[in-house]
C-alpha positions, 0 to 999 in steps of 0.5 A: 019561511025561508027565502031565495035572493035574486041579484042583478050584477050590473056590466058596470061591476068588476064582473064585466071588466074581469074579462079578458081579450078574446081568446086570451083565456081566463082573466084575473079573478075579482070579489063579487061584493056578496056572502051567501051562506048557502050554494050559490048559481049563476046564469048569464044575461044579455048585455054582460050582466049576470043573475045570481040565485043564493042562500042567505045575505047577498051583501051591500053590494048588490041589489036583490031584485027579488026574494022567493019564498021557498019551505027549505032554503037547503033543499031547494038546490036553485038552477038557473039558465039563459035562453036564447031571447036573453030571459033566464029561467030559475027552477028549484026543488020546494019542500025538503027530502023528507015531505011533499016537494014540487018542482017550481020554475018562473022566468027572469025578464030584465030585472024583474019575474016575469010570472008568479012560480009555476010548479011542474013536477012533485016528488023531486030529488034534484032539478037539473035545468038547460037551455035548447034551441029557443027554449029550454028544458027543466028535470028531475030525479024522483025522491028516495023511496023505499022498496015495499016490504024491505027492511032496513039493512036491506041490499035492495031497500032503496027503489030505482029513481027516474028522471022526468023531463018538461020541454019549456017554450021560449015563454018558458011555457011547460010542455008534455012530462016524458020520463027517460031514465028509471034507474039514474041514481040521485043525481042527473045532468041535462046539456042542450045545444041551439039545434034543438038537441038535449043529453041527459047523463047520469050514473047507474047505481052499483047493484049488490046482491048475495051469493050464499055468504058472499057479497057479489056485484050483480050490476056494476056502476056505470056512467050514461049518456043519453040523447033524449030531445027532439028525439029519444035515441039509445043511451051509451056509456062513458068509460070503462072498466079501469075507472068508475064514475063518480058523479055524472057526465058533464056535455057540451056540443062544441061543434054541429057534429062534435060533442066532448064529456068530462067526468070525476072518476077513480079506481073501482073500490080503491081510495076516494081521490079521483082523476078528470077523464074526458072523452068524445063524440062525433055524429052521436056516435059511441065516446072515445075511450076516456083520457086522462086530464088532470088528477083532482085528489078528493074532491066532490065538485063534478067538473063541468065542460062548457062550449067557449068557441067554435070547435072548443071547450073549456073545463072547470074543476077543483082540485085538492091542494097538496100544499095545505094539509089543514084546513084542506083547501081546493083549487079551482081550475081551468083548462082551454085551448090556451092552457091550465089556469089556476083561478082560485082556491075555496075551502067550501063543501069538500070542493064543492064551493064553484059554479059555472055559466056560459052563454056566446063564447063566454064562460063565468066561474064564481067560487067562495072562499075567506074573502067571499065570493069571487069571480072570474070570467073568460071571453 
């Protein structure tokens, strides 16, 4: 049986004295003491701490408050978020893509798990979890799913997926299931804000079709946006015809009526290397036509926007480094109100080796590189 580990990373450790002064950027970064051979997530607590979810040995280093057992450890694809009472939620995917699978969530009060792991959801392609108002809300993609009667080699073989959503009290206490979306592709985000407000985003798949011998696009692929909690409102979408999305939309609301999106995307049907684009919104109005911020090169990573003070955001993102031809290797990156920082470089999952978390103005990113695991921290 394979098992999740759960760390406490003490504000003893060099996670709390990496940060720096206060709107003085991102600090240098520091080894985490740990070499999880699987993904790795991060969630912010209270007092400077940190909990850290990973796969495989979390070193000598820190303590494993607890392990949970899981069918697929690969699959399990574990999230974490801090509600406003300082308890974080863990929820994670049980059982693999290809049998029966549940969504799982339990509450992380202290050091301990505050209840056995509850299930709220089956038939689970990924879980996306996120902090609102006093609680917090938990969703999921459906899993693949064949179209009946298609056969393979089939344009429409592959039925649309859903995304449902549980709102979770501050007990992280399961409300009422609402499906939201019923085309999303396989991968969903969830961005909350402390009003209570919940964005979900995602990526209509491209949708081919047939015409005589040719092969035309019926349905082009399309990033969305979409404000579903305390109420459902219309989705938009992000961008336009230049460039197409490759993952999700990442939200933050950095403001009461101000909200930015970042998002990986390149040239319709051209080369895999990518460009950073973000956008903005006010009142919950339509984005702003999406600006260049970086160039990425080929990466996997979906940048993530986070809110770092009032009126502000910060964005992490990998970008393939030019000067290593073999191994490639990826650096990891921020951008803030104070500029570009280079923090690091992984050669992890096509650049996919970085995690984010933030919680009062204060932002975490760890990544794995031939050291480890390290971490730097900004606030």
């Amino acid at each position: 049986m394979a098992r999740l580990s759960l760390a406490l990373i003490a504000a003893a450790l060099p996670l709390a004295l990496a940060a720096p002064a206060s709107g003085a950027g991102f600090g240098p970064s520091h080894p985490l003491g740990m070499s999880a051979s699987g993904p790795l997530v991060a969630a912010l607590g209270a007092h400077g701490e940190a909990a850290v979810v990973a796969i495989g040995d979390l070193g000598a280093k820190l303590a494993v408050r607890a392990r949970i057992a899981v069918g697929d450890a690969y699959a399990a694809s574990p999230r974490l978020v801090r509600m406003s009472n300082d308890a974080v939620v863990l929820a994670w995917r049980d059982g693999s893509y290809r049998r029966g699978s549940r969504v799982r969530i339990t509450r992380i009060d202290g050091n301990r798990l505050a209840f056995a792991p509850r299930t709220v959801g089956r038939d689970v392609g990924q879980v996306v979890v996120s902090a609102r108002g006093s609680g917090a809300v938990v969703g999921w993609t459906s899993a693949y799913h064949v179209r009946p009667g298609t056969k393979a080699g089939s344009l429409r073989r592959a039925a649309p997926r859903t995304l449902t959503v549980v709102p979770l009290n501050y007990t992280a206490r399961p409300g009422t299931r609402v499906i939201i979306g019923r085309n999303v592709g396989g991968s969903v985000r969830l961005a909350g804000a402390s009003d209570g407000r919940v964005v979900a985003s995602w990526v209509r798949p491209q949708q081919d079709r047939l015409n005589g011998s040719l092969l035309v696009v019926a349905v082009s692929q399309q990033a969305f946006t979409r404000q579903i909690l305390p109420r459902a409102l219309p989705a938009r979408p992000v961008g336009g015809s230049d460039e197409v999305a490759a993952g999700p939309p990442s939200v933050a609301f950095v403001g009461s009526e101000e909200a930015v999106t970042v998002l990986r995307a390149g040239e319709p049907r051209g080369a895999a290397f990518f460009d950073l684009l973000g956008a903005q919104a006010t009142d919950g109005g339509p984005w702003s036509a999406p600006q260049r911020i970086a160039g990425l090169g080929f990466t996997r990573m979906e940048p993530v926007v986070v809110r770092a003070a009032a009126g502000e955001g910060a964005v992490v993102y990998t970008a393939l480094d030019p000067t290593i031809n073999a191994p490639p290797r990826w650096i990891v990156a921020a951008n803030d109100a104070t500029g570009a920082h280079r923090l690091g470089t992984t050669d992890a999952g096509d650049g996919r080796g970085a995690t984010v978390a933030a919680a009062r103005g204060r932002v975490l990113v760890a990544w794995t590189d031939g050291d480890g695991t390290q971490i730097a921290e900004r606030g």
